[in-house]
Backbone as numpy.savetxt, mean C-alpha at the origin, in Angstrom:
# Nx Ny Nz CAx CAy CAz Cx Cy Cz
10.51 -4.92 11.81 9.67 -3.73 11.81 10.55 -2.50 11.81
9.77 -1.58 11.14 11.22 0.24 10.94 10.80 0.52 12.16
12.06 0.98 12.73 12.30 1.29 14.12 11.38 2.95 14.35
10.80 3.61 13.17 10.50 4.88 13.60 8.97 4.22 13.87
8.29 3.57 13.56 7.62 2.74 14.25 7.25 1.85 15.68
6.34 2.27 16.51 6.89 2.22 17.87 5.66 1.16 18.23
6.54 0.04 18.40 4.86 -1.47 18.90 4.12 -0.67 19.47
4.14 -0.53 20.97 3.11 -0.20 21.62 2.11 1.18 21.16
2.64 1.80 20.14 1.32 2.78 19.86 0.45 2.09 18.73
1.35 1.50 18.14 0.66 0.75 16.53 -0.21 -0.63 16.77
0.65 -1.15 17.77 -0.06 -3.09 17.75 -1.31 -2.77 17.39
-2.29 -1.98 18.85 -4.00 -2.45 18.53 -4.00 -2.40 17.24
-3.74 -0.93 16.76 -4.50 -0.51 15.41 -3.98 -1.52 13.89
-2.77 -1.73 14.49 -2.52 -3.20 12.92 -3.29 -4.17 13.48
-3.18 -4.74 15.14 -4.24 -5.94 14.73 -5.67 -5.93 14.35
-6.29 -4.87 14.30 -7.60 -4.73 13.79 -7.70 -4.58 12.50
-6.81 -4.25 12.03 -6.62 -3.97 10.52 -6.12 -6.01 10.06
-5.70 -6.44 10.80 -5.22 -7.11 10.34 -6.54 -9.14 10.88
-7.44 -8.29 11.70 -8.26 -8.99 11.87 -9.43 -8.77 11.32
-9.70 -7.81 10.15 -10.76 -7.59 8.98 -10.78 -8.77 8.43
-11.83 -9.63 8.04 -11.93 -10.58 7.07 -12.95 -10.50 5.83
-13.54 -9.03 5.52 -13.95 -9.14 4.31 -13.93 -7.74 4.01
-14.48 -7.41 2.76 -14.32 -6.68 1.72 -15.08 -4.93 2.54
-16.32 -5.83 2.47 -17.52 -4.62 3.03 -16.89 -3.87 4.34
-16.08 -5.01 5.74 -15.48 -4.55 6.98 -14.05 -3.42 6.87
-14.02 -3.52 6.14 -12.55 -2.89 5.85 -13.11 -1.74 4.94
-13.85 -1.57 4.09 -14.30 -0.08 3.51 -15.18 0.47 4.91
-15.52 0.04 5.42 -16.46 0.56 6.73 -15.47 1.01 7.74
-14.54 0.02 8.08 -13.44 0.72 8.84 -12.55 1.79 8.58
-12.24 1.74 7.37 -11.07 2.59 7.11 -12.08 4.17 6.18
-13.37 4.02 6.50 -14.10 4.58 5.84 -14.36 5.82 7.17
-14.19 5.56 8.15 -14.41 6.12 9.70 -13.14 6.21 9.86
-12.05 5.34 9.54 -10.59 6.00 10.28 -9.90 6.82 9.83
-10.27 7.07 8.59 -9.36 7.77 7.35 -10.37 9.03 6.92
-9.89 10.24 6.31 -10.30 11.08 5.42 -10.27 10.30 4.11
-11.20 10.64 2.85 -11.01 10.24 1.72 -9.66 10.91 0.86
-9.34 12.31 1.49 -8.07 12.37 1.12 -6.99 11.66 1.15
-6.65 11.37 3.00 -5.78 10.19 3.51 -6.18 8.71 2.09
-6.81 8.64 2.61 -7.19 7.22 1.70 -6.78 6.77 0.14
-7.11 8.17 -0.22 -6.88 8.25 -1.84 -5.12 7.92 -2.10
-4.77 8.69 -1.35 -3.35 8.99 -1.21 -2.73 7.37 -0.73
-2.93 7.39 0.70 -2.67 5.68 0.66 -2.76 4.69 -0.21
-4.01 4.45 -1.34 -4.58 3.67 -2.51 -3.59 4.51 -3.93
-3.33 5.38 -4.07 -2.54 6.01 -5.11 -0.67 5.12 -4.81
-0.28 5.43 -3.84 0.82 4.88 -3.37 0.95 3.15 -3.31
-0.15 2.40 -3.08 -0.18 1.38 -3.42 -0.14 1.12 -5.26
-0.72 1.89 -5.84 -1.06 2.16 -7.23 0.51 1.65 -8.04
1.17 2.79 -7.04 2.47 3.40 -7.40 3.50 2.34 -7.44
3.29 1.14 -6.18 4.48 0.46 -5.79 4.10 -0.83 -7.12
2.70 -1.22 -7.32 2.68 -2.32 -8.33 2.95 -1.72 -9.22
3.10 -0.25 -9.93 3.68 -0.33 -11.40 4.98 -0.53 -11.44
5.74 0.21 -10.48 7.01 0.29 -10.40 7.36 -1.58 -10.32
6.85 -2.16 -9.80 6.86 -3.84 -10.05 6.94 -4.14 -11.02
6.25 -3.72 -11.62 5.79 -3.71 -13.46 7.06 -3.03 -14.36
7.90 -2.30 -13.54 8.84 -1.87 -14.44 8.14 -0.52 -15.06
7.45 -0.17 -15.16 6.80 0.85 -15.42 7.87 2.07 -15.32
7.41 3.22 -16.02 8.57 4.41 -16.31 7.95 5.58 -15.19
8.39 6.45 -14.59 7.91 7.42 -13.84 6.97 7.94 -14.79
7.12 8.41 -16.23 5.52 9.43 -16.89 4.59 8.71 -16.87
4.67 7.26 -17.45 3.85 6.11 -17.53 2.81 6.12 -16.12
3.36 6.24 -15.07 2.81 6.41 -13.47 2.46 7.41 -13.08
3.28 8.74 -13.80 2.20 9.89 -13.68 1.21 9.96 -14.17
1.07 9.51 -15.86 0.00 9.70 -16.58 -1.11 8.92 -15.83
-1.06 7.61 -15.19 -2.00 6.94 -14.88 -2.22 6.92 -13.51
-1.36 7.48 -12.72 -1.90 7.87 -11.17 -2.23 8.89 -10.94
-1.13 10.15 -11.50 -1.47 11.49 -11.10 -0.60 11.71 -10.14
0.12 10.89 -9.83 1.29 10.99 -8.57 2.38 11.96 -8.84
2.83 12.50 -7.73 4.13 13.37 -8.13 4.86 12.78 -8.30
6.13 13.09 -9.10 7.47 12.50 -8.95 7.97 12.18 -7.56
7.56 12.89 -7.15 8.28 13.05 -5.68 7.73 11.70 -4.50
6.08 11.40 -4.67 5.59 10.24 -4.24 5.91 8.91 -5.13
6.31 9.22 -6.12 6.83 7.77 -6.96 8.22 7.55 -6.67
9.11 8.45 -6.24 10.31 8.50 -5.64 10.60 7.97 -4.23
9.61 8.14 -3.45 9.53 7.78 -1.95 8.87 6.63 -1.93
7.65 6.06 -2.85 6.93 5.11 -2.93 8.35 3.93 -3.63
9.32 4.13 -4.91 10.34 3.55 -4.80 11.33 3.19 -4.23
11.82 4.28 -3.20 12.90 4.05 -1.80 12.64 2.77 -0.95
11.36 3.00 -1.45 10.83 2.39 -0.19 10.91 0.34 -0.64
10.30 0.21 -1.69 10.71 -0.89 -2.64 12.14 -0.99 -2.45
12.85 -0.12 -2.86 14.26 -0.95 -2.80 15.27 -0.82 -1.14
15.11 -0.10 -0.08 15.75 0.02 0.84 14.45 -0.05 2.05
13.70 -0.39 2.00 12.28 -0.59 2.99 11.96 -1.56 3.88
11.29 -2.09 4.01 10.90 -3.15 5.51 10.51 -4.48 4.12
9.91 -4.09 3.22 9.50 -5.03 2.43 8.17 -5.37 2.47
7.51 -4.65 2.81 5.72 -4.47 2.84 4.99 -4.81 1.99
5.57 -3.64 1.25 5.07 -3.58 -0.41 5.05 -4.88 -1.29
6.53 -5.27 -1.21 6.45 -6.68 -1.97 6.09 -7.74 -1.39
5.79 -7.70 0.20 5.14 -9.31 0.58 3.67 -9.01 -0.02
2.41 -7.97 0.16 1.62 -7.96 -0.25 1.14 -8.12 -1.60
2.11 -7.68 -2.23 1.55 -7.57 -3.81 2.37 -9.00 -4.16
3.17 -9.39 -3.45 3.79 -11.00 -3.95 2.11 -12.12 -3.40
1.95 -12.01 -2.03 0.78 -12.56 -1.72 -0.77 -12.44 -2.74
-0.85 -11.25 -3.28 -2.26 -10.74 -3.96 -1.90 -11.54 -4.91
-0.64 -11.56 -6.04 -0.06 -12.66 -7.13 -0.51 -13.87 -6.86
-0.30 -14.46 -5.60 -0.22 -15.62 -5.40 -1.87 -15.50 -5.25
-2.72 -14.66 -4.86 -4.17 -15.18 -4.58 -4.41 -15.20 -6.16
-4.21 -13.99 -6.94 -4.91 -14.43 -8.56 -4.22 -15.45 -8.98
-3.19 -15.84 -9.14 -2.68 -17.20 -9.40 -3.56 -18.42 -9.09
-3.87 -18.60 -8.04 -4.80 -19.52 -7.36 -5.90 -19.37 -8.49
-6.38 -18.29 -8.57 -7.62 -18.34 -8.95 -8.18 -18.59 -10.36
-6.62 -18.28 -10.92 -7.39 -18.30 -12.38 -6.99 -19.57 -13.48
């Protein structure tokens, strides 16, 4: 875990996040915890880390996110020198459409 991250303020709030089990509970939650600004921004940055997966070019990710350079820059740091978040999830989501199709 990144050390600027501190257990005891975060645990509850990841384990509730992390004890959502469907679709509808988690837009309801994060629908009350978040601004739609916050949110957008969070969901844009996720946007950001699967293209850059994709190999994707920074205009390519502007044109289709709207992201600054500057959040496709930090959203990449983070991919290559990071905790590894980004890629267990979007390696896991792979592995669920894999399953599925």
């Amino acid at each position: 875990m990144n050390s600027n991250l501190s257990r005891d303020t975060f645990d509850d709030l990841f384990s509730a996040i992390v004890s959502i089990d469907n679709l509808d509970d988690c837009y309801d939650f994060f629908d009350d915890l978040c601004t739609i600004q916050e949110l957008k921004a969070i969901a844009q940055r996720f946007h950001v880390a699967r293209m850059l997966r994709q190999k994707k070019v920074y205009s390519d990710i502007v044109k289709e996110t709207g992201a600054s350079t500057a959040t496709i820059s930090r959203v990449n740091r983070s991919l290559l020198y990071g905790c590894g978040g980004y890629d267990k999830l979007l390696d896991s989501m792979a592995g669920e459409t894999d399953l599925e199709g």
